[in-house]
VORO-682593 format. One record per residue (C-alpha): residue in one letter; x, y negated, z. Coordinates in pm, whole numbers, plus 50000, padded with zeros to 5 digits. Layout:
! VORO-682593
aXYZ;...
***
This chain:
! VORO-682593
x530755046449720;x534435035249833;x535685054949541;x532605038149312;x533654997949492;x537975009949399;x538015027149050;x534555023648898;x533705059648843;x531905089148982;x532825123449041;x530635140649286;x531885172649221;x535695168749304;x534665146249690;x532335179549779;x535165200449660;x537135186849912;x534805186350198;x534115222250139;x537365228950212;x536605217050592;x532975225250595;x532115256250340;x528445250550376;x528025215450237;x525725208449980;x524105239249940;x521295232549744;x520925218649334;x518215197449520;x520745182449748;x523655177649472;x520915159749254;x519635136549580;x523215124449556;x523465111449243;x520115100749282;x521475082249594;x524715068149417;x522705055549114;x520245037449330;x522805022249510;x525215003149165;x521514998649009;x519924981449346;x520594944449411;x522154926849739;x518484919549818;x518464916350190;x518474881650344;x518844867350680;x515234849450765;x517244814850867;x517974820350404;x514714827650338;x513274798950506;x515374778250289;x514964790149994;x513684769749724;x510654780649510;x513184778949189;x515474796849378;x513034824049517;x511874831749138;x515014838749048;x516044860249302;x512494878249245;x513244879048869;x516294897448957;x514994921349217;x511744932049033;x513864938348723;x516274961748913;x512904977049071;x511214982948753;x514995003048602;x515705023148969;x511945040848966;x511085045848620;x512705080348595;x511035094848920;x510505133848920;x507805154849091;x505045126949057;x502215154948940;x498615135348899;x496565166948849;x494285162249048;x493165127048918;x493235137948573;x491415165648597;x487875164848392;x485655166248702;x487385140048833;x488335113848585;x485315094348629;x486445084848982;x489255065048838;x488775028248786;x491775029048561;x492785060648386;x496635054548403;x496895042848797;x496255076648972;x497665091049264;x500245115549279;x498995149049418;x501365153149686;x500225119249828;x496985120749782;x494385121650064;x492275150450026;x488775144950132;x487525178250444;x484335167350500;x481585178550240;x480015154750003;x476225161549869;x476375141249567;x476635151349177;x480895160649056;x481535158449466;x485195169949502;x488195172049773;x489495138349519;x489235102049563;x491645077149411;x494035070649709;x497365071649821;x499155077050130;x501795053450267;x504175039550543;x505665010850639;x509105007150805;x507485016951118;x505935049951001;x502145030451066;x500205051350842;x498125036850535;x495515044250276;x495755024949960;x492625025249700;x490885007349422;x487774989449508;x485075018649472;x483085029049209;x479115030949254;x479645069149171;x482205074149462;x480635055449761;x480215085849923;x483645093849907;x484835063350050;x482795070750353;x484055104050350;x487525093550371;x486655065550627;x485355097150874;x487985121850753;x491135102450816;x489695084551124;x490105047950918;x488635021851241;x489994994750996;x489134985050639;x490854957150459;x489394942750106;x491514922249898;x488884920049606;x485454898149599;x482484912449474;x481614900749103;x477874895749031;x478944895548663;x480664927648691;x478064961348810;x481444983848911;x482574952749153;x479704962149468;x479054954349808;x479104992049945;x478134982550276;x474694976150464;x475054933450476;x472944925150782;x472794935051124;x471174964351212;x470814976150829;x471495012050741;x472655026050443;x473055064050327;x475465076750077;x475025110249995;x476085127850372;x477165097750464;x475625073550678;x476635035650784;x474865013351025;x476064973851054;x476354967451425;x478204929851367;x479064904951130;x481434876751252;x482194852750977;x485254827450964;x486514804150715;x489604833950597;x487504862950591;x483954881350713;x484834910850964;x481364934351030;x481464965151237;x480164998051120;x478875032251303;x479875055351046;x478375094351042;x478325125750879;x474785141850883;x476705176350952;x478805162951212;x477925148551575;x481295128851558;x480895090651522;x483145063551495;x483355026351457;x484875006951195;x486144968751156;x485884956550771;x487854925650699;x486644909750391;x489284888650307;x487514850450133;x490674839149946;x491124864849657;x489574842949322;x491214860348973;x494104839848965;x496594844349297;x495144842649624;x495724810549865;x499104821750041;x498214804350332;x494714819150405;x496384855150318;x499194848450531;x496454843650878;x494884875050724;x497534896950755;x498834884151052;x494924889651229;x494484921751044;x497814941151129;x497124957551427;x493734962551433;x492584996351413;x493425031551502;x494425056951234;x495225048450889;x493995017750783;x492395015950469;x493194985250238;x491944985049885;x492394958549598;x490274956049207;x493224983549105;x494544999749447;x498254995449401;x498574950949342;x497334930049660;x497144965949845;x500814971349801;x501424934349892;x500064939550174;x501664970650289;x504904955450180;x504344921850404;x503524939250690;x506704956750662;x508574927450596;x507154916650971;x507974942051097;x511604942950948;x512284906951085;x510764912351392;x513334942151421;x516264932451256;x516164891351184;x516014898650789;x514054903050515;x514504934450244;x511704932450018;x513384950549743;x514434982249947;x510694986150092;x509244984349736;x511865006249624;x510285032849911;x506865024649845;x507005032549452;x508555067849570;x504455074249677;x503095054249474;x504545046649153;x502545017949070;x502894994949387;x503174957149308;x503014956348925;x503584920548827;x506404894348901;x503944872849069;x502744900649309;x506384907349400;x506854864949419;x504034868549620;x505244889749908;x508174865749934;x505514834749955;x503944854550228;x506664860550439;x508564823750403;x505274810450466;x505074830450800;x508874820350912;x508294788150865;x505034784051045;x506154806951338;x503444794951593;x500004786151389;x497514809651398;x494094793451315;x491094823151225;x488214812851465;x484914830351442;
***
């Protein structure tokens, strides 16, 4: 990089030449020599996108566009050309009609696969999904907002990966059939899925969001667990109140054991803003800053997709200056 900053020009092979000469085994690999350049290209390509939270909190909405016009630009260029992003799985025939849109699937390596056996027709190991982390290596599932015909793999993956938190960023669409409540709605209700089986135990209502409480059961298991669903009220078509969203995430972030599993209409939009915010808190709360760029830039390496639009990326900046600047208030009362 200090030859990169001096002269403008790369030449890998001549600074490993050198170090060799001190250290025979370094870079050893066509994996690692390709990593660097990887590395060095990322790095003239990527923007000065971190800011201190005292800028943020300053920043102008004319101001903030333009800084997100830059950023998602520079995103869009630095992850286009991604290798080893194999969708296989999702493509395959038995499983294409599990995907809500045929070009946002999961890569394979990412994907979680479903252990516990499902009894309904084309029941596979597949469900439209993706593994992620934020900064703090807190573990999430992002997914699209299920299907009628893969209910029972929702459930599945709820009881596989141990999910005591659900968080929907989609409302249910009379108007649209493939937009359903797949949930028993009233206390005490039951609902089977195939193997699967969900009892409501509570439903708290507020004026952000609806959180009920599920047992949820395999019928060839004796394991059990219970699981919080936040059904989040402010999610219309057009963007989502970024106030409302804000006390969302703040109530919703560290609820839950395991995974939690957030899904959106598509899986990688308000998910990914989501997962991106709450690494954004957890960046300030480290470090005093805001890097909204570099997390992106990590979350697109599993999921290629994450945050699609401008707004959505304008978004997660809303979010988080809304949050610095009201510090204290905290107002979700059931």
């Amino acid at each position: 990089m200090d030859v990169i900053k001096t002269k403008k020009e790369v030449n890998v092979f001549d600074v490993i030449e050198g170090m060799r000469k001190d250290r025979v085994n370094m870079v050893l690999t066509k994996l690692q020599y390709l990593f660097i350049f990887d590395a060095l290209l990322e790095a003239m390509l990527s923007p000065d996108s971190q800011m201190s939270c005292d800028q943020l909190k300053k920043l102008d909405l004319s101001a903030m566009k333009a800084k997100c016009r830059k950023e998602f630009q520079h995103l869009q260029e630095t992850t286009k050309h991604q290798e080893d992003l194999a969708t296989l799985a999702g493509n395959s025939s038995e499983n294409k009609h599990k995907n809500r849109f045929p070009d946002l699937l999961p890569v394979d390596k990412f994907r979680p696969v479903l252990k516990s056996p499902g009894n309904l027709f084309g029941s596979t190991d597949y469900i439209n999904a993706t593994f992620v982390k934020d900064i703090s290596q807190r573990g999430f599932i992002m997914t699209q907002s299920p299907l009628a015909s893969i209910v029972e793999d929702v459930w599945r993956l709820v009881f596989d990966y141990d999910c005591t938190s659900i968080v929907m960023l989609n409302t249910v669409d009379d108007s649209d059939e493939s937009l359903m409540v797949y949930w028993p709605n009233a206390h005490n209700a039951t609902a089977s899925h195939g193997l699967m089986t969900v009892i409501c135990k509570k439903i708290e209502e507020s004026d952000v969001f609806t959180r009920t409480q599920f047992e949820v059961k395999h019928k060839r298991s004796q394991k059990s667990i219970l699981v919080d669903h936040f059904s989040f009220h402010g999610c219309p078509e057009s963007k989502p109140d970024v106030h409302k969203l804000r006390e969302f995430i703040k109530y919703t972030r560290t609820k839950g054991t395991g995974p939690a599993l957030v899904h959106c209409l598509n899986g990688v939009g308000l998910s990914a803003v989501y997962v991106t915010v709450i690494s954004e808190l957890e960046r300030i709360d480290k470090e005093g800053a805001v890097d909204v760029f570099r997390t992106l830039h990590r979350l697109r390496k599993q999921c290629p997709h994450a945050v699609q639009t401008q707004d959505e990326y304008l978004l997660c900046y809303e979010l988080l200056r809304d949050h610095l600047n009201n510090p204290e208030e905290y107002a979700v009362v059931f």
